[in-house]
Every structure is written in C-alpha cells, then in structure tokens.
GUPASE-242815 format. One record per atom (N, C-alpha, C, O): x, y, z; atom name; residue number from 1. Coordinates in Angstrom, 1 decimal, m for minus. Layout:
<pts>
+--------+--------+--------+-------+-----+
:   east :  north :     up : atomo : num :
+--------+--------+--------+-------+-----+
:      X :      Y :      Z :    CA : NUM :
...
+--------+--------+--------+-------+-----+
</pts>
This chain:
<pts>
+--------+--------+--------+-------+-----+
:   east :  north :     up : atomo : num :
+--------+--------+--------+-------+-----+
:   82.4 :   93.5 :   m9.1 :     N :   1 :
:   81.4 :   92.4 :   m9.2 :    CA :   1 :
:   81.8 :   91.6 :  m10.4 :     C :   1 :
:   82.1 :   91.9 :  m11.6 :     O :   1 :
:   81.8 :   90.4 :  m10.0 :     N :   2 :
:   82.2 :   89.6 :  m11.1 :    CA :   2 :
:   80.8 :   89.0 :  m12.4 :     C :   2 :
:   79.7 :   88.5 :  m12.1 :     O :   2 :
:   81.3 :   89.3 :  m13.7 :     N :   3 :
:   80.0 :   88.8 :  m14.3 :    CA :   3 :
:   79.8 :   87.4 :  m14.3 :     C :   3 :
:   80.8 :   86.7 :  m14.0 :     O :   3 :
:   78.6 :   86.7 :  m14.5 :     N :   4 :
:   78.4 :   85.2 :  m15.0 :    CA :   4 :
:   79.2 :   84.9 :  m16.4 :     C :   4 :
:   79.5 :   85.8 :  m17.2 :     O :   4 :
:   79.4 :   83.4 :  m16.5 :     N :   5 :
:   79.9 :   83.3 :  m17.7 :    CA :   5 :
:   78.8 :   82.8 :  m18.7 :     C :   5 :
:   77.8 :   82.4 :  m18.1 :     O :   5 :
:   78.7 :   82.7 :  m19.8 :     N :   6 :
:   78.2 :   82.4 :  m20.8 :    CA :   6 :
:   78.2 :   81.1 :  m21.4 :     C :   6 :
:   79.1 :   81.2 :  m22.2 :     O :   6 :
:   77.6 :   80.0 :  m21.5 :     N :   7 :
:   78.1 :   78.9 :  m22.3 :    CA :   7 :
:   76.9 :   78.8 :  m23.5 :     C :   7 :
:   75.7 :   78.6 :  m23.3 :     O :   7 :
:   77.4 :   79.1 :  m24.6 :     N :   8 :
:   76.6 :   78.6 :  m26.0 :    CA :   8 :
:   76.5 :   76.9 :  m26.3 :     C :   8 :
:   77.4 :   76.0 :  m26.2 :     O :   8 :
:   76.0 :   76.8 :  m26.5 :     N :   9 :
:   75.9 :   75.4 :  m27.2 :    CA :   9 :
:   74.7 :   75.6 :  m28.2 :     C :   9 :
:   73.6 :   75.9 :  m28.1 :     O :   9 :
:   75.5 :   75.2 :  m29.5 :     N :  10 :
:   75.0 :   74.8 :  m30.7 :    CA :  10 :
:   75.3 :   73.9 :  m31.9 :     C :  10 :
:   76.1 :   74.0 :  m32.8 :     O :  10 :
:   73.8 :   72.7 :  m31.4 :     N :  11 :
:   74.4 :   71.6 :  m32.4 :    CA :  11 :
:   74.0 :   72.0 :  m33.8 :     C :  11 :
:   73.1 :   72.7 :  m34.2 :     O :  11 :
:   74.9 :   71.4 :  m34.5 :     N :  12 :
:   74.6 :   71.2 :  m36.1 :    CA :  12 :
:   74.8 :   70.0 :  m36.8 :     C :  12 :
:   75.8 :   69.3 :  m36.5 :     O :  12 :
:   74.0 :   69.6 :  m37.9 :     N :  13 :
:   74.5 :   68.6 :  m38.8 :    CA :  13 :
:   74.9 :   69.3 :  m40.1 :     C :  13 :
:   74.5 :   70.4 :  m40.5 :     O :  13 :
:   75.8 :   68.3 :  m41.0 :     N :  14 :
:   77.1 :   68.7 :  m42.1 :    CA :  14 :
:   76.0 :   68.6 :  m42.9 :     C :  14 :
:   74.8 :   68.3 :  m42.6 :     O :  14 :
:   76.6 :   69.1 :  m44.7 :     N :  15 :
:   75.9 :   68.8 :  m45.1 :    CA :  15 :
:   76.0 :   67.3 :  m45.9 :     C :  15 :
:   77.0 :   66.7 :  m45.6 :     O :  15 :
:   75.3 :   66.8 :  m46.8 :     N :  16 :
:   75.9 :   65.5 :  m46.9 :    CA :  16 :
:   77.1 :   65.6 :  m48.1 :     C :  16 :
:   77.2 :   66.3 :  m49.1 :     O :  16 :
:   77.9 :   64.7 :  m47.4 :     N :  17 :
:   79.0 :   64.8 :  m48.3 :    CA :  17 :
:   80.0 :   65.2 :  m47.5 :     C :  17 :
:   81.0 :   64.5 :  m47.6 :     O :  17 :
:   80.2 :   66.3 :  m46.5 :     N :  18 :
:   80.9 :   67.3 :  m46.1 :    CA :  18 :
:   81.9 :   66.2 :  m45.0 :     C :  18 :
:   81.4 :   65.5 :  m44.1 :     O :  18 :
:   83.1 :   66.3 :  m45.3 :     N :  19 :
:   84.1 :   65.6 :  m44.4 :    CA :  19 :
:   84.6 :   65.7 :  m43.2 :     C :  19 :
:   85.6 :   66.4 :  m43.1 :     O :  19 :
:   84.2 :   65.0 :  m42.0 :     N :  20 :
:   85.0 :   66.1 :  m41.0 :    CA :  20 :
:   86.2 :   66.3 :  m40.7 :     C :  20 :
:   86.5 :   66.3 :  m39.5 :     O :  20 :
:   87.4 :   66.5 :  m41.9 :     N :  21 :
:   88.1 :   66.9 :  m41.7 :    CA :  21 :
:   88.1 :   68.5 :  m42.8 :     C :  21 :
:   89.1 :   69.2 :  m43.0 :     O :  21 :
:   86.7 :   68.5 :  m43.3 :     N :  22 :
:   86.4 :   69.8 :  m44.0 :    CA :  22 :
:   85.7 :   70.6 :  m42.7 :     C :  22 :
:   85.5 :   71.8 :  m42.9 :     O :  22 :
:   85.3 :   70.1 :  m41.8 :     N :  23 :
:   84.5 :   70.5 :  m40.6 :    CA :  23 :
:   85.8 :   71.4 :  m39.7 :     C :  23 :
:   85.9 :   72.5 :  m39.4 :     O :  23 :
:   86.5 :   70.1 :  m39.4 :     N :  24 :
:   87.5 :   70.5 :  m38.5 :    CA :  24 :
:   88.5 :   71.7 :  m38.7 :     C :  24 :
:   88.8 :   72.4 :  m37.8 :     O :  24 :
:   89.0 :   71.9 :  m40.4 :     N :  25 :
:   89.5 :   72.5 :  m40.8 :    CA :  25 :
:   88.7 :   73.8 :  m40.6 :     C :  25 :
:   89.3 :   74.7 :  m40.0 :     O :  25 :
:   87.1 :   74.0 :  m41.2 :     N :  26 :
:   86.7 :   75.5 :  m41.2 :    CA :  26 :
:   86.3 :   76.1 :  m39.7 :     C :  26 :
:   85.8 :   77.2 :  m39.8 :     O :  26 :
:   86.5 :   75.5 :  m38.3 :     N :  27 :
:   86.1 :   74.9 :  m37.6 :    CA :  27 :
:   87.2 :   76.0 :  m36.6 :     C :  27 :
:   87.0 :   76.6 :  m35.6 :     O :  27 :
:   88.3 :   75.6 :  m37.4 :     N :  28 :
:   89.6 :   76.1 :  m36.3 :    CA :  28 :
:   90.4 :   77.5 :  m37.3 :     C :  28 :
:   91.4 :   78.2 :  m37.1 :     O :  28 :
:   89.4 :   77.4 :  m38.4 :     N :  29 :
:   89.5 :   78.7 :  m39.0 :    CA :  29 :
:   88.4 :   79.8 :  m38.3 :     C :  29 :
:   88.9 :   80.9 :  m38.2 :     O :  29 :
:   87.5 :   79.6 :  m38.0 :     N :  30 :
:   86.7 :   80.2 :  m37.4 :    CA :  30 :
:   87.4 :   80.5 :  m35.6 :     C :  30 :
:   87.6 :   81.7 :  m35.2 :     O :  30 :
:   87.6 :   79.8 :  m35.2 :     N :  31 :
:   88.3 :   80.1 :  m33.8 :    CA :  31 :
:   89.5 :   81.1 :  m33.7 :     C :  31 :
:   89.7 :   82.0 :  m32.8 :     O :  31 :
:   90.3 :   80.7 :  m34.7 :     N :  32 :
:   91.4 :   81.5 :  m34.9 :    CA :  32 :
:   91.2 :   82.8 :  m36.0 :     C :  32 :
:   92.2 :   83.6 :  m35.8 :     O :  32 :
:   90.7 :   83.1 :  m36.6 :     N :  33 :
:   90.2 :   84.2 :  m37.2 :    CA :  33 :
:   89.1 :   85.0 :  m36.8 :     C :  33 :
:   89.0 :   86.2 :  m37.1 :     O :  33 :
:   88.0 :   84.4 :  m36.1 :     N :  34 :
:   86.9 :   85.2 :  m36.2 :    CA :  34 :
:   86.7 :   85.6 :  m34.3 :     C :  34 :
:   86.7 :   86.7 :  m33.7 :     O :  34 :
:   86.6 :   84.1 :  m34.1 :     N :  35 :
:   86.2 :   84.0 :  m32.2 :    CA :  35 :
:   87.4 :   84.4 :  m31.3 :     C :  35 :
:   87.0 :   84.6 :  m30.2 :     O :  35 :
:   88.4 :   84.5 :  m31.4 :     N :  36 :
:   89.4 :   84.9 :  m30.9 :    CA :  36 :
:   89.7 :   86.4 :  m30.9 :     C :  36 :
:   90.6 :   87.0 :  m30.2 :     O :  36 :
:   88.9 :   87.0 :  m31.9 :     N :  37 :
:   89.3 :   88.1 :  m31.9 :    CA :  37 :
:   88.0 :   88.8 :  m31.5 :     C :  37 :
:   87.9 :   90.0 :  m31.7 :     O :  37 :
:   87.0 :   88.1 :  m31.0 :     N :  38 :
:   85.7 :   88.9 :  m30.6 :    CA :  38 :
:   85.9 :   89.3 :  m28.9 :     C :  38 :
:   85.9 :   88.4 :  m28.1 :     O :  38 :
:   86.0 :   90.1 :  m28.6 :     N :  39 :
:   85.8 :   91.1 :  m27.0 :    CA :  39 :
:   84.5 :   90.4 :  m25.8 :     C :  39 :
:   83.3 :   90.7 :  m25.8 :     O :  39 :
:   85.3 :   89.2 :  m24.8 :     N :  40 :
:   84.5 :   88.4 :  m24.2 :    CA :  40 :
:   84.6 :   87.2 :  m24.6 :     C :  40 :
:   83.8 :   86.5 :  m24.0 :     O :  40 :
:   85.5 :   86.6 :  m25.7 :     N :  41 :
:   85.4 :   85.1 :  m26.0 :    CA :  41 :
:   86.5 :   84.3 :  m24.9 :     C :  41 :
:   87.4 :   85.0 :  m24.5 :     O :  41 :
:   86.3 :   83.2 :  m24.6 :     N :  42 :
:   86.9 :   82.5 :  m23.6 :    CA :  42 :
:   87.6 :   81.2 :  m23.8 :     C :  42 :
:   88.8 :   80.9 :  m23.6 :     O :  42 :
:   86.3 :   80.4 :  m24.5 :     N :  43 :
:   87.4 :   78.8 :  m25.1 :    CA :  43 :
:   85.8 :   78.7 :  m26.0 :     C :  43 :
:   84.7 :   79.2 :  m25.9 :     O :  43 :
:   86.6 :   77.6 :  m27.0 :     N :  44 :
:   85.5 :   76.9 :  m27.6 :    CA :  44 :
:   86.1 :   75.6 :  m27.7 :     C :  44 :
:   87.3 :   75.3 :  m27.9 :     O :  44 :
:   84.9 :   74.6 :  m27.6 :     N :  45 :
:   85.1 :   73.2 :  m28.0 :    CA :  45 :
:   84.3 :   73.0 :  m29.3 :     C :  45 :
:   83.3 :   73.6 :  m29.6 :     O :  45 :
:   85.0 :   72.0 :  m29.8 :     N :  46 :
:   84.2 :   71.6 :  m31.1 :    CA :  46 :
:   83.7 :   70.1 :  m31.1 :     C :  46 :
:   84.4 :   69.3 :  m31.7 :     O :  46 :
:   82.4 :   69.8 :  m30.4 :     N :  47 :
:   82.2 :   68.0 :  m30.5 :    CA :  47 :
:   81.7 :   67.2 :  m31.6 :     C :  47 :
:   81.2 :   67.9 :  m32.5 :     O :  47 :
:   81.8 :   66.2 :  m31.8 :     N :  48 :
:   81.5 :   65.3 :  m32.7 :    CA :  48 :
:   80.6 :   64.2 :  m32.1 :     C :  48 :
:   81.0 :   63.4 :  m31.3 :     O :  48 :
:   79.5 :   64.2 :  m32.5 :     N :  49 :
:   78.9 :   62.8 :  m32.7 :    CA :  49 :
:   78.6 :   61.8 :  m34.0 :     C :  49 :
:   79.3 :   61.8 :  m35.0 :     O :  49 :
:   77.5 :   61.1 :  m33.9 :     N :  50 :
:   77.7 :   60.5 :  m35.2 :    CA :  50 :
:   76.7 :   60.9 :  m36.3 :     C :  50 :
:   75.6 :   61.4 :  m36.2 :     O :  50 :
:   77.4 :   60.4 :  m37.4 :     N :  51 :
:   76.2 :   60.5 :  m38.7 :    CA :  51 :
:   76.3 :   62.1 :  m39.0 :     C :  51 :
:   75.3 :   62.5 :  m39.6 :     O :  51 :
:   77.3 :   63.0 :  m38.6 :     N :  52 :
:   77.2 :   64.5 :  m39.2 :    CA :  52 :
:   76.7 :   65.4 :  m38.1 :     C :  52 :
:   76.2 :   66.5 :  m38.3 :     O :  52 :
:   76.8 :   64.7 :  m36.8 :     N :  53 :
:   76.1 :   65.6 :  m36.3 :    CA :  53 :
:   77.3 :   66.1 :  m35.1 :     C :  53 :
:   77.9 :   65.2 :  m34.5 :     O :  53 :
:   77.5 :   67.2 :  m35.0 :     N :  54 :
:   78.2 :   68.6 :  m34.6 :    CA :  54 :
:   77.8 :   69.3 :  m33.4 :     C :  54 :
:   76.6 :   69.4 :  m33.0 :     O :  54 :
:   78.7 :   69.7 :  m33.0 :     N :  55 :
:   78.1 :   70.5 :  m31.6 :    CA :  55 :
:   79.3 :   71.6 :  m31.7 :     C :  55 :
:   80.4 :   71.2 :  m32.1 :     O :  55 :
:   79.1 :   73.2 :  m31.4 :     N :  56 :
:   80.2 :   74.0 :  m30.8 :    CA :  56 :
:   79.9 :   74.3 :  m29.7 :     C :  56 :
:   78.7 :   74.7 :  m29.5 :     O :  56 :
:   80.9 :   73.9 :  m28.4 :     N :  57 :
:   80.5 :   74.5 :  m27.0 :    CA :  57 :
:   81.4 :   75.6 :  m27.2 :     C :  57 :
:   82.5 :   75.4 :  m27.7 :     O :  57 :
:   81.1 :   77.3 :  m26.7 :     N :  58 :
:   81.6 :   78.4 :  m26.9 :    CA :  58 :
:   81.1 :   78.9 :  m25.5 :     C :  58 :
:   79.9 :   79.0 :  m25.2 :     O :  58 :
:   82.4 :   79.3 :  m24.5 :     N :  59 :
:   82.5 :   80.2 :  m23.8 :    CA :  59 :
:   82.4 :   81.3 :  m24.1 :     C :  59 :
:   83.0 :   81.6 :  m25.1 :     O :  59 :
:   81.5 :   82.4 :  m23.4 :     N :  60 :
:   82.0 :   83.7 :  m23.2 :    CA :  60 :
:   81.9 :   84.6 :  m21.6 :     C :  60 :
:   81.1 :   84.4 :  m20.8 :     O :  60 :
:   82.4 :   85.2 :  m21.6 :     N :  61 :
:   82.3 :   86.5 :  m20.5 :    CA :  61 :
:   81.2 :   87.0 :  m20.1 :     C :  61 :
:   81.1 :   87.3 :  m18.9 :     O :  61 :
:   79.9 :   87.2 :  m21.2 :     N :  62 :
:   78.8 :   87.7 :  m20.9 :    CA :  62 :
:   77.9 :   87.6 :  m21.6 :     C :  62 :
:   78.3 :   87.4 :  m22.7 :     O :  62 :
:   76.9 :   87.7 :  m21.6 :     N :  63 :
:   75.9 :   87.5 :  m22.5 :    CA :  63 :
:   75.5 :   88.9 :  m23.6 :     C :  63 :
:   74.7 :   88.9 :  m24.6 :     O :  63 :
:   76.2 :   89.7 :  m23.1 :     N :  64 :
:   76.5 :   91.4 :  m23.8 :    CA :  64 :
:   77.9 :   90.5 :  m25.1 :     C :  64 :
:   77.9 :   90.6 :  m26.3 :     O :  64 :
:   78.5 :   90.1 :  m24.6 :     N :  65 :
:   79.7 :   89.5 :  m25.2 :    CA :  65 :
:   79.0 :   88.9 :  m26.7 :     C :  65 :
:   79.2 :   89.4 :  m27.8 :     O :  65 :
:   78.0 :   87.5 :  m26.5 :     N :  66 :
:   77.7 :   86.9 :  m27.1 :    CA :  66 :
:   77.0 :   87.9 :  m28.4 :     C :  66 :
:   77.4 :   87.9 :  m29.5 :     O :  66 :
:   76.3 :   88.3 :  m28.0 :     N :  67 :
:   75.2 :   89.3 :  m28.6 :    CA :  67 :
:   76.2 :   89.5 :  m29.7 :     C :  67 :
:   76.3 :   88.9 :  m30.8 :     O :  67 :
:   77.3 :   90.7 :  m29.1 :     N :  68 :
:   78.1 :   91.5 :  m29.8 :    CA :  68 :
:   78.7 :   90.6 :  m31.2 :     C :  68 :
:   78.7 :   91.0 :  m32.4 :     O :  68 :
:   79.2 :   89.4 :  m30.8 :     N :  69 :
:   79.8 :   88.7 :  m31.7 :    CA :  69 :
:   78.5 :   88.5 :  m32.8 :     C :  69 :
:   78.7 :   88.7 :  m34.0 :     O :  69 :
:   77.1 :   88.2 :  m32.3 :     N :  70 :
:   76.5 :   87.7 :  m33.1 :    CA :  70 :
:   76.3 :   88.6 :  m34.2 :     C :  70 :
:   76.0 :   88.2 :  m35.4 :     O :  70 :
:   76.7 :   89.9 :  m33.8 :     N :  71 :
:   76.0 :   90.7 :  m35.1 :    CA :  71 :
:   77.3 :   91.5 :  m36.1 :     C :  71 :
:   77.5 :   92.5 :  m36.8 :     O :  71 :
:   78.2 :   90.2 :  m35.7 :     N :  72 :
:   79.5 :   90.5 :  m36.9 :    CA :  72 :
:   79.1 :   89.0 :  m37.3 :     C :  72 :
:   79.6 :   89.0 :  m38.5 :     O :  72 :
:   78.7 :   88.1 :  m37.2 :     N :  73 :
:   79.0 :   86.7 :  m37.6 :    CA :  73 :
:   78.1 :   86.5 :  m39.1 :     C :  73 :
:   78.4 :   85.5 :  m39.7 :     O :  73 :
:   77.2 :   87.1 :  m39.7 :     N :  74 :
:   76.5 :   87.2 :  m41.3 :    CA :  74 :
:   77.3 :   87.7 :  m41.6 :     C :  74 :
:   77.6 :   87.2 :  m42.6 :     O :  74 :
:   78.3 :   88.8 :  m41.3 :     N :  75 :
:   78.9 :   89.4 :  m42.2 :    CA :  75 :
:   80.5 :   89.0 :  m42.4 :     C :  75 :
:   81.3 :   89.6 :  m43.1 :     O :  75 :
:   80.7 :   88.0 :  m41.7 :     N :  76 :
:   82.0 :   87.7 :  m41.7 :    CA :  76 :
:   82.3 :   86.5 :  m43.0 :     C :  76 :
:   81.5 :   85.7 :  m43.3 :     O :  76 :
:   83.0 :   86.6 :  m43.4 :     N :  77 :
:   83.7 :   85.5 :  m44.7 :    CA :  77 :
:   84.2 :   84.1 :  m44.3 :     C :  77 :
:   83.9 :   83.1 :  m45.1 :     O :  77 :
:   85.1 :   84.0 :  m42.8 :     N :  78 :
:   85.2 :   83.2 :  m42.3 :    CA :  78 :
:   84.6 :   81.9 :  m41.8 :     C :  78 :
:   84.9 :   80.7 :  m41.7 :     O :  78 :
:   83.2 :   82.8 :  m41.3 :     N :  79 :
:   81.9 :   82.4 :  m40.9 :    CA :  79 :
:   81.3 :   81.5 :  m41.5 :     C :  79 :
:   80.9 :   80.4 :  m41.3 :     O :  79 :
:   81.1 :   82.5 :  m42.7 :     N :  80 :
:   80.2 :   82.1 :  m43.7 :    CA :  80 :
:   81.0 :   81.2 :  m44.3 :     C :  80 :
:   80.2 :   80.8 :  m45.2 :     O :  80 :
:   82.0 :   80.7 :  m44.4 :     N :  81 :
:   82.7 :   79.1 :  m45.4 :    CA :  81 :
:   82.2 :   78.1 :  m44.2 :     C :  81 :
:   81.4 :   77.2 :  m44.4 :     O :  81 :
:   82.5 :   78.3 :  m43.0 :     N :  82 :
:   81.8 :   77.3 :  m41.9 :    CA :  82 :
:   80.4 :   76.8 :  m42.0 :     C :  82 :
:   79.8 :   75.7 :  m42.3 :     O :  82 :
:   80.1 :   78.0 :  m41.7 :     N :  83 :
:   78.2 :   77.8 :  m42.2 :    CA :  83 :
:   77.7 :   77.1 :  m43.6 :     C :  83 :
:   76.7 :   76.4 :  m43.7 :     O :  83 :
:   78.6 :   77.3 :  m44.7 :     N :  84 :
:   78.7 :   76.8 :  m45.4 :    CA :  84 :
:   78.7 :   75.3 :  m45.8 :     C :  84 :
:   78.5 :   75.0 :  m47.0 :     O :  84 :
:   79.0 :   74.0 :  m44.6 :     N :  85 :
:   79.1 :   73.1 :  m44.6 :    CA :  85 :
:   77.7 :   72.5 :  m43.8 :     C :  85 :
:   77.4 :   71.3 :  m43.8 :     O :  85 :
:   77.0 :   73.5 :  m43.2 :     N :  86 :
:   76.2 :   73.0 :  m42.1 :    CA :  86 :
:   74.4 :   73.2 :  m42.9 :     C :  86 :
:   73.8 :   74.2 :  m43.0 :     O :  86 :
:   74.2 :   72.2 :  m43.1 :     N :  87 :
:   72.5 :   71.9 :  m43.2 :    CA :  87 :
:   71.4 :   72.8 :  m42.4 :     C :  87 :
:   70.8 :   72.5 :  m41.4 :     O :  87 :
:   71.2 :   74.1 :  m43.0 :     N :  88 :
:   70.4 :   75.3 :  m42.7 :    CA :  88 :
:   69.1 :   74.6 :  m42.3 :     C :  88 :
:   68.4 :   75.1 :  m41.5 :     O :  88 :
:   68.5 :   73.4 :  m42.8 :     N :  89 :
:   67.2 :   73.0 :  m42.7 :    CA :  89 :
:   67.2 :   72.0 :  m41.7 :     C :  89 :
:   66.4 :   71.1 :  m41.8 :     O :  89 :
:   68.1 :   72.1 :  m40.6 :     N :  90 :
:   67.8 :   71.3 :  m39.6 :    CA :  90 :
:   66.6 :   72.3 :  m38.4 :     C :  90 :
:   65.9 :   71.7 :  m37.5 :     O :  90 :
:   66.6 :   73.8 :  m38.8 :     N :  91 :
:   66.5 :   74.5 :  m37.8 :    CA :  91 :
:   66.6 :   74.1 :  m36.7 :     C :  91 :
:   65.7 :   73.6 :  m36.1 :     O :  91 :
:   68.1 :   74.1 :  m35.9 :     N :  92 :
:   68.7 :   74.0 :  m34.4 :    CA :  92 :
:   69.1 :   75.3 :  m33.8 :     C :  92 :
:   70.0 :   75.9 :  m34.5 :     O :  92 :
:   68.7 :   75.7 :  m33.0 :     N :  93 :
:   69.2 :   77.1 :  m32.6 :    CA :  93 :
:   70.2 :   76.6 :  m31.4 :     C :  93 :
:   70.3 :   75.5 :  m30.9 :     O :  93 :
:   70.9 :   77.7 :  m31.2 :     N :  94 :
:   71.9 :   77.6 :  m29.7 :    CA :  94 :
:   70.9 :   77.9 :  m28.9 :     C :  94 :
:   69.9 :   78.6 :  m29.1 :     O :  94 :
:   71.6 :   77.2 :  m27.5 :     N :  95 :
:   71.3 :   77.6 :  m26.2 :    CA :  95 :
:   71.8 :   78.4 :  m25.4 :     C :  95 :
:   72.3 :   79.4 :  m26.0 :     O :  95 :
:   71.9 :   78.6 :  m24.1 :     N :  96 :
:   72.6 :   79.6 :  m23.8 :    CA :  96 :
:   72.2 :   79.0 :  m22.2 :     C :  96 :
:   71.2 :   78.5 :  m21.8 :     O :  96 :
:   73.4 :   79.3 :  m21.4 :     N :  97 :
:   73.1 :   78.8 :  m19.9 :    CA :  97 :
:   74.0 :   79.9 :  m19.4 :     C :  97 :
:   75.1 :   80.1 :  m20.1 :     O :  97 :
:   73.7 :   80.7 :  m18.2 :     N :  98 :
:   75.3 :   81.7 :  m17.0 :    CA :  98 :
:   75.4 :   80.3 :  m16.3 :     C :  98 :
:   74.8 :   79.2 :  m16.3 :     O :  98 :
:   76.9 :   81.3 :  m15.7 :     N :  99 :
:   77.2 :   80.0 :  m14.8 :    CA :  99 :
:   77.8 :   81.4 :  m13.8 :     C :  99 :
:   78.6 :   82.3 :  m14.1 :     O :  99 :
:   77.2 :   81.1 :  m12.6 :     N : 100 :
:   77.6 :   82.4 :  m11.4 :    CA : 100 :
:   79.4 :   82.0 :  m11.4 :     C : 100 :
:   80.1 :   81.0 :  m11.6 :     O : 100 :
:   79.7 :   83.5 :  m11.1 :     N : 101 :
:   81.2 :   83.1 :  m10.9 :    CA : 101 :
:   81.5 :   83.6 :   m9.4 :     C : 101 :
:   82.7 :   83.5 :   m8.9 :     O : 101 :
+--------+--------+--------+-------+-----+
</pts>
C-alpha cells in the first residue's frame, strides 16, 4: 500500500533587518544539513514574497515522517541559526495537507 504524501507549508516573516540573502543562505543550510538527512523527507521549496515575508513548501513521505523531524528540530543548531532570522511574534503555524498516491 502506498502512503499519502505530506505537504507542509509554513509561512514566516524575517526579522527586520534580516537579508534575503541571510535567509537564503540559512535556508539551504537547513536543507542540506538538517532536512535531507531526516527519514521521509522528499523536496523542499523555499518562496519569497514581499516585505519579509517567506514561505517553506516541504515534502514528506508521511505524516509519521513529519512528526519525527519535528522533535529533532528545537534541538538542532542548524535549525536554530534559521529560526533565528524569523519573527517568533507573527504566531504562523504550518499547515499540513496528504495528497493520495
């Protein structure tokens, strides 16, 4: 049986000041260090709109997948320089949609 896939979406805005080429950079540090190496990760996009405002579209395998990453992502260092640029007081949470396969 094949699983559904997973799509995250979660927007964020920078903080002010924050460059998006400091975005981009911690951005593809994150993909390549942290999400790439999590069990169930698939693709991620990174969008841009305007005035600071961010979006990550993140594939995964399963919604067991997602979970799992989530509860290495506070503890990761990686993470946390990313998170680091992003305005905690927007309160934006991710979404989450399957997509039958």
């Amino acid at each position: 049986m094949q699983q559904d896939a997973v799509i995250e979406w979660a927007p964020f805005r920078t903080k002010p000041g924050v460059t998006a080429e400091a975005v981009i950079a911690a951005a593809d540090e994150v993909q390549k260090d942290f999400l790439a190496h999590q069990p169930g990760f698939v693709s991620r996009e990174l969008l841009r709109g305007g005035d600071g405002e961010w979006t990550d579209l993140v594939v995964w395998e399963s919604r067991a997948a997602v979970d799992a990453a989530m509860q290495k992502v506070a503890d990761d260092p990686v993470c946390g320089r990313y998170f680091s640029l992003m305005d905690m007081g927007e309160h934006r949470t991710a979404a989450y949609s399957c997509l039958g396969g």
